[in-house]
C-alpha positions as CSV (number, residue, x, y, z in Angstrom):
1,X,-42.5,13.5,-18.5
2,X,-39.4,15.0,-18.2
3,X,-36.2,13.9,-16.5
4,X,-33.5,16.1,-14.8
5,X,-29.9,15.3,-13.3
6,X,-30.2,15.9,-9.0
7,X,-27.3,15.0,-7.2
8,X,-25.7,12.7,-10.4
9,X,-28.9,10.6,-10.0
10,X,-31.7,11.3,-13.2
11,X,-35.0,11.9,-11.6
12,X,-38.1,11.5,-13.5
13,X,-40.5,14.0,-13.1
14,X,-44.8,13.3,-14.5
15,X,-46.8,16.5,-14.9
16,X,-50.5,15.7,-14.8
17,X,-53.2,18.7,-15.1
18,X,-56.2,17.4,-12.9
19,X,-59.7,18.9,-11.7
20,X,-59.6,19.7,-8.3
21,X,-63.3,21.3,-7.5
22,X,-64.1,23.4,-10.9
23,X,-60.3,24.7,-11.2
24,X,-57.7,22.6,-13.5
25,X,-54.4,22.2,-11.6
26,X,-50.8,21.1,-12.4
27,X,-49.3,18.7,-9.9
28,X,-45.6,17.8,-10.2
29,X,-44.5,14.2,-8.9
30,X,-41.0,12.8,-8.1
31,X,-41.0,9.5,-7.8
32,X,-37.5,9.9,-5.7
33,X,-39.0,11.7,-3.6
34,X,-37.3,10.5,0.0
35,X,-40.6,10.9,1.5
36,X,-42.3,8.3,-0.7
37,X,-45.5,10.9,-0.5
38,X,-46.4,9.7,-4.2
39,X,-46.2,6.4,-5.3
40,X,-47.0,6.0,-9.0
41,X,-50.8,4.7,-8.1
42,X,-51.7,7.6,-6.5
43,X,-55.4,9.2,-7.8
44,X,-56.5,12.3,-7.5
45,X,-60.4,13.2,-8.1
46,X,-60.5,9.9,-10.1
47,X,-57.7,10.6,-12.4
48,X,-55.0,8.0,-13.0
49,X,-51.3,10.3,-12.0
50,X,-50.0,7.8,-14.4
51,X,-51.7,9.6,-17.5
52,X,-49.7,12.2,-19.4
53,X,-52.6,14.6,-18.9
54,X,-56.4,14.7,-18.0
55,X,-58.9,18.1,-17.8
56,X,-61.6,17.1,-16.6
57,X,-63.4,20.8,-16.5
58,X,-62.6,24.4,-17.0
59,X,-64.4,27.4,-15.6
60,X,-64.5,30.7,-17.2
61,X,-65.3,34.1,-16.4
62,X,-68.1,35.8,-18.4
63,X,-67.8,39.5,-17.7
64,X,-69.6,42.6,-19.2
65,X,-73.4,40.9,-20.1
66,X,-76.0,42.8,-20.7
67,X,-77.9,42.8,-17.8
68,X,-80.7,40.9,-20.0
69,X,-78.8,37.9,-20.2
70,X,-79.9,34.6,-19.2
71,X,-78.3,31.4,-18.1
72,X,-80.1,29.9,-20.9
73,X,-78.8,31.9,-23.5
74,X,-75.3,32.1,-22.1
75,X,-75.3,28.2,-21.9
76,X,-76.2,28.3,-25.8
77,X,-73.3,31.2,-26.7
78,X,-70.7,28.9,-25.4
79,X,-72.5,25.5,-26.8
80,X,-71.2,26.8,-30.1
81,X,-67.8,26.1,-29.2
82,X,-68.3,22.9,-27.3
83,X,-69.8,20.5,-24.5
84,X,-70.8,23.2,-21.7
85,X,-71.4,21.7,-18.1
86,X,-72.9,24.6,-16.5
87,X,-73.7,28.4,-16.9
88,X,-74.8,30.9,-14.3
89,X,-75.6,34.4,-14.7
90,X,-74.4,35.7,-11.2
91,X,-77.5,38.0,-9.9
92,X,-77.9,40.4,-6.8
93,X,-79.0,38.5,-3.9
94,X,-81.6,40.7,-2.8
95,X,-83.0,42.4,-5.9
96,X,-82.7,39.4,-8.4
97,X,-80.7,41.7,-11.1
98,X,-78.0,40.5,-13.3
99,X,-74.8,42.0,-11.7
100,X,-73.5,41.8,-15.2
101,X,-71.1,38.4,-14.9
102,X,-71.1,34.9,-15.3
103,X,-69.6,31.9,-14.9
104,X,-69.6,28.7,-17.6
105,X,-67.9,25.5,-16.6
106,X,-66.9,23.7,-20.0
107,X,-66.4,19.9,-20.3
108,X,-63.1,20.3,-21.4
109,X,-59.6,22.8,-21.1
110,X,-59.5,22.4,-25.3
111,X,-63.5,23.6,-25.7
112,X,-62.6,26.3,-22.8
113,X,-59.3,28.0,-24.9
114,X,-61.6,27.8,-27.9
115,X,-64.3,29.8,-26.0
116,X,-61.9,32.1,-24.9
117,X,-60.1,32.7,-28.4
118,X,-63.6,32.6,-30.5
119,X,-65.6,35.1,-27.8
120,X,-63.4,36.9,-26.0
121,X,-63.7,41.1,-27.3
122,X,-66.3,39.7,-29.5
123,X,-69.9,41.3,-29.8
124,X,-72.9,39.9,-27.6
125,X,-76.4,41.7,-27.6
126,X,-74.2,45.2,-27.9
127,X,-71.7,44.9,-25.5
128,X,-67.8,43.3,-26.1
129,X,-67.8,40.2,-23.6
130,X,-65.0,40.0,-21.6
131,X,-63.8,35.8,-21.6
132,X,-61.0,34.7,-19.3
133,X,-59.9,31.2,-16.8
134,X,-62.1,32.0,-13.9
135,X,-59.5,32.3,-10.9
136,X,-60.2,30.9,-7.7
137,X,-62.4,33.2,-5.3
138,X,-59.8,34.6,-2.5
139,X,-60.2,35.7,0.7
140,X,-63.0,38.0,1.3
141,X,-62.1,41.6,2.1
142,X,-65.3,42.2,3.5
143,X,-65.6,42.0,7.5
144,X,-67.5,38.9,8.9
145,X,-69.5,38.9,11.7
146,X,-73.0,40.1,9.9
């Protein structure tokens, strides 16, 4: 919570980091807001605004697996470094391969930056994984109408 002079008047300002579908996000509050859009009982997915700060889960990005990998065993790389929710190898839709990426949704942001520091550039079945924050998927560059 931080507080900043506006107009002479000191408004207070909560930061709260809350899930909103697999991707943590920051949302800022002014509760002098002239508006009135967010009164301090406000929830968002289930998460008090009044709390300093709640993560509920953090998706990474997998990239350069072996195309041998499977969920299974890239669920149990990541289990080493805490509670994983999910983990999906992503494969080709119509030949079944491993496109060589995944995705694993930890159950926290602190197990998620321990992932990333303890297996990012590290060594996995001969290849140097590549761990980052999974960013949200855009918009698709490829034409629509198939």
């Amino acid at each position: 919570m931080t507080a900043s002079a506006a107009g002479g008047a000191a408004v207070e300002r909560h930061t709260n980091r809350v899930a909103r579908g697999s991707f943590a996000q920051t949302l800022r509050i002014d509760h002098d807001s002239p508006v009135g859009l967010f009164p301090e009982t406000v929830s968002f997915c289930g998460a008090a605004l009044g709390q300093e700060e709640v993560i509920v889960n953090q998706k990474l990005y997998v990239g350069n697996l072996p195309y041998t990998t499977t969920d299974q065993e890239l669920q149990d790389l990541f289990a080493q470094h805490g509670a994983v929710q999910s983990a999906t190898v992503v494969t080709d839709r119509y030949t079944g391969q491993s496109r060589g990426f995944g995705f694993v949704e930890m159950g926290s942001g602190e197990a998620a930056q321990q992932a990333i520091a303890a297996l990012h550039d590290s060594a996995f079945q001969g290849r140097n994984l590549v761990v980052n924050e999974a960013r949200p998927k855009g918009p698709s560059s490829r034409p629509s109408g198939f």
